[in-house]
Residue, then its C-alpha position, 0 to 999 in steps of 0.5 A: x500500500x503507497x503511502x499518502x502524498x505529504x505523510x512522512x515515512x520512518x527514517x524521513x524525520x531526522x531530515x527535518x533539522x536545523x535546515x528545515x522549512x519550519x526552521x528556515x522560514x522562522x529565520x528569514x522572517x526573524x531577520x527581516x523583522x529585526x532589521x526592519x525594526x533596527x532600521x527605524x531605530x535607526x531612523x528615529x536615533x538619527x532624527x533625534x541626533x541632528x535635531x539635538x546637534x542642530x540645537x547645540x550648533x546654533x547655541x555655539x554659533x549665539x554664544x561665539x557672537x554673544x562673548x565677541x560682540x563688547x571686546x569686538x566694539x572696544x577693540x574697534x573703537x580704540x583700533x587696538x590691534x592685538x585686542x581684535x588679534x585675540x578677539x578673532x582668535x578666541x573665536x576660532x576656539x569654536x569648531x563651527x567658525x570658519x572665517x572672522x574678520x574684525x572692520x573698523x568703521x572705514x571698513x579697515x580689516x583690524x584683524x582676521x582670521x579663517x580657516x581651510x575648509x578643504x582641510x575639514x572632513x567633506x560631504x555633499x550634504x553641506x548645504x542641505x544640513x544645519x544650513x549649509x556655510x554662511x556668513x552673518x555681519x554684525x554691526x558694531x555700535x558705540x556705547x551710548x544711552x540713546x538709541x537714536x543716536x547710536x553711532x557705528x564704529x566698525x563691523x563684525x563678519x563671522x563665517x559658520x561652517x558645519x563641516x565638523x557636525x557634519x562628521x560627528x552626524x555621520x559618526x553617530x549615524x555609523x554606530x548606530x548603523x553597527x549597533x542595530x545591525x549587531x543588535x538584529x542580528x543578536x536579537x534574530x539569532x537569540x529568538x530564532x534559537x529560542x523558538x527552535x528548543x522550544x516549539x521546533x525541536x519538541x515538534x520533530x522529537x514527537x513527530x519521530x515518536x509518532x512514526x516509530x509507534x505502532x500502536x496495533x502491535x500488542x506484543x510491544x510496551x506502548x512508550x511514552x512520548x519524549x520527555x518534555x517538562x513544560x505543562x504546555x501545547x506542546x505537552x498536550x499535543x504528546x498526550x493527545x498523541x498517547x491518548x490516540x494510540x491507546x484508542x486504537x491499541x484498545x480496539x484490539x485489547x480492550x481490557x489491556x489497554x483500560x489497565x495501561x492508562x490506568x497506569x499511565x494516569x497513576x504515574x502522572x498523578x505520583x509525579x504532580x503529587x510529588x511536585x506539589x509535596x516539593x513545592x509545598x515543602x520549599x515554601x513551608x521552608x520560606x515561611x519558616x525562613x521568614x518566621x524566624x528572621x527581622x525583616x528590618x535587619x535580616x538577624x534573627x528575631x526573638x523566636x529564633x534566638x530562643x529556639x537556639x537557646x533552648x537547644x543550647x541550655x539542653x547541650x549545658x545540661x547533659x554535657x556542661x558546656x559553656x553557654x554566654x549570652x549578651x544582651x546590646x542596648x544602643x545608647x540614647x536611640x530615642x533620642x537618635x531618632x527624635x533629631x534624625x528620624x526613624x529612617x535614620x535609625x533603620x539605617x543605624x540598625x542595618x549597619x549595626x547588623x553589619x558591625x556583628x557580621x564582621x566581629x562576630x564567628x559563624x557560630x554566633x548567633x546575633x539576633x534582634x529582640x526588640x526595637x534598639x535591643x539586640x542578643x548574641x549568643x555565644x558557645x563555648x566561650x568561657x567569661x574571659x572570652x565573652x568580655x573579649x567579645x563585647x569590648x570587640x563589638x562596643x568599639x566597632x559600635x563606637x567607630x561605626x559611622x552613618x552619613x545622612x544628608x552629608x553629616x555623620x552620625x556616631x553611635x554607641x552601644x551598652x553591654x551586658x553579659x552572663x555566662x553558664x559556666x562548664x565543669x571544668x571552669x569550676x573549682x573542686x569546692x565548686x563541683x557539688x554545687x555546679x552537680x546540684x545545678x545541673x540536678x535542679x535546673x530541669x526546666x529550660x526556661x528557668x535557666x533561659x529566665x535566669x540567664x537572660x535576667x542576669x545580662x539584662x540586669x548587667x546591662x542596666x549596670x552599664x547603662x548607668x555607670x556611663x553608657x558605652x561599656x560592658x559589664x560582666x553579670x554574676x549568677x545568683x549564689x541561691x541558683x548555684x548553691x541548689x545542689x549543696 
């Protein structure tokens, strides 16, 4: 039996490649379509640039006559001839000054001076563009109250040539030439690609599928069509296709084929189910992110620094290690932003951040617990140490600096700090007390409650010894003796 006429035979799909019509039509029509859009890009820059090169050669011309006008008419009045030497020369300093020529009255050439224009870059559209090469005679008058009395004592001539806006016009207009062309160019390749990965390629892989599959033939597993991971036509025309043999494949075997879409219809459900549990998981990640960090600053929030502290105090129980927590308070805050305004305090607080990411260890935990208030916590960091630590943070604090409006703004910052400390920072006459603390303290937020007592209180400490220091908190001797 002949195949009908237009249908494609096996083997005859892997033609139809980069060269085929599909393919070629849309790169003649990208290109003709980019090149006509880059040509009234191009159209339009040129309009513009002679419009703005126009405007710019006409102000040069005003303002040549305007600053030569008064040392023109003293020169001409007084004959001074070095005075008109330097006038007429100051003049050439202009690009579009071809000639200038100073008269006295008895129209007596003071001073001149003019250029070779066979020397300037040449174009048959002088004439036509900027208004072509003229001259303009200005009347020179003496200085005099009355009008009607006014009194000519010489002239001015000044010869305007475009030779040199001409060129930079034809410049402006070559590269914008090669910038569309490049840009066509890129712009028809990039789209002509872009349109043969998604719509072509898919098209010549399912039109390959189509030809290899015979659906009657039972004895062969139904596959799948090529494996295409966008939810669009494309994927609809794969499973149209699908759909179309397993109706035919069931005219031979009905029961088979109910039972491999079935299949099928599961497998597809178990792949969407578990993009969606996928998706689902990120964004309960996101929302978790989001739940546990200040927006304002990006530290940590409250909520987080207690979930970590938790953790942490649980670590101190079973193991005895050191936990250190210091609480921050900037100075005078309130006051910062009656002056300056809260957008300059959010600045203050966003720098801050940046002062813990460059003094503090990944392992810290730095966090914001309410407006000027901050927390950080620190392991395995005996009271030494956190004093290190806060007087690192207090300084950088101190010689941190915000501009606003060109003035800049110094801030400091309060300490307080307290500390859980291990087994092995306990003296021998200590290790009773320091077993009954760790009998006694079963519930976390006691010890949290206390912890954060004892640095807060450590913190007014500093507040009212003088702001900008830190001071080291001790535990109640009623929490350390509980296992005596």
């Amino acid at each position: 039996m002949q195949a009908p006429t237009g249908t494609v035979k096996k083997g005859e799909s892997a033609k139809l490649k980069l060269g085929s019509s599909l393919f070629a039509r849309q790169l003649r029509w990208g290109l003709l379509i980019a090149l006509l859009l880059g040509l009234l890009i191009m159209l339009y820059q040129g309009i513009s640039d002679y419009r703005a090169l126009q405007t710019v050669y006409d102000q040069a011309n005003e303002r040549v006559i305007n600053s030569t006008l008064a040392v023109a008419g003293t020169a001409a009045r007084t004959g001074d001839v070095a005075l008109a030497t330097a006038v007429t020369r100051g003049a050439m300093v202009q690009r579009s000054v071809a000639a200038i020529r100073l008269l006295t009255a008895d129209h007596k050439v003071l001073a001149e001076q003019q250029r070779d224009l066979d020397l300037l870059p040449q174009s048959m559209w002088l004439d036509d563009l900027f208004g072509g090469v003229v001259t303009q005679n200005v009347t020179l008058y003496a200085p005099t109250q009355d009008i009607a009395q006014k009194v000519v004592i010489g002239e001015l001539q000044l010869t305007f040539s475009p030779h040199v806006y001409i060129a930079a016009l034809y410049g402006r207009i070559q590269l914008s030439f090669f910038a569309v062309f490049v840009f066509a160019l890129a712009m028809t390749l990039g789209m002509v690609c872009v349109s043969y990965f998604i719509v072509t390629k898919p098209l010549l892989q399912l039109i390959d599928y189509m030809v290899n599959i015979n659906p009657v033939d039972t004895n062969k597993h139904l596959p799948l069509p090529p494996p295409y991971r966008h939810d669009d036509e494309i994927q609809l025309l794969g499973s149209s296709m699908i759909g179309l043999f397993a109706l035919i494949r069931n005219k031979v075997e009905k029961l088979a084929k109910v039972t491999e879409a079935l299949q099928a219809s599961n497998q597809t459900l178990e792949i969407r189910v578990e993009q969606r549990t996928r998706e689902l998981n990120d964004v309960v990640e996101k929302l978790e992110l989001l739940a546990a960090t200040d927006p304002l600053t990006g530290l940590a929030n409250r909520r987080a620094l207690m979930g970590r502290l938790k953790n942490a105090i649980a670590v101190w129980k079973r193991r005895g290690t050191r936990v250190g927590l210091i609480i921050l308070d900037l100075d005078h805050f309130k006051t910062l932003n009656d002056t300056y305004g809260h957008q300059t305090g959010d600045m203050v607080l966003k720098s801050l951040s940046a002062v813990f990411a460059s003094v503090l260890r990944e392992t810290d935990l730095p966090a914001r617990v309410g407006g000027e208030e901050f927390a950080v916590l620190i392991s395995d960091e005996n009271e030494e140490g956190l004093m290190i630590v806060a007087e690192r943070l207090r300084k950088s604090i101190s010689e941190d600096v915000i501009t606003v409006n060109d003035q800049t703004i110094n801030y400091t910052a309060s300490l307080g700090i307290a500390c859980l400390p291990s087994k092995n920072e306990t003296s021998d006459s200590d290790s009773d007390s320091m077993e009954g603390l760790l009998r006694q303290a079963r519930e976390v937020e006691n010890i949290i409650d206390m912890l954060y007592s004892v640095a807060d209180q450590a913190l007014y400490t500093a507040k009212n010894a003088g702001r900008n220091r830190f001071e080291m908190g001790e535990l109640p001797q009623n929490f350390l003796a509980a296992g005596e």
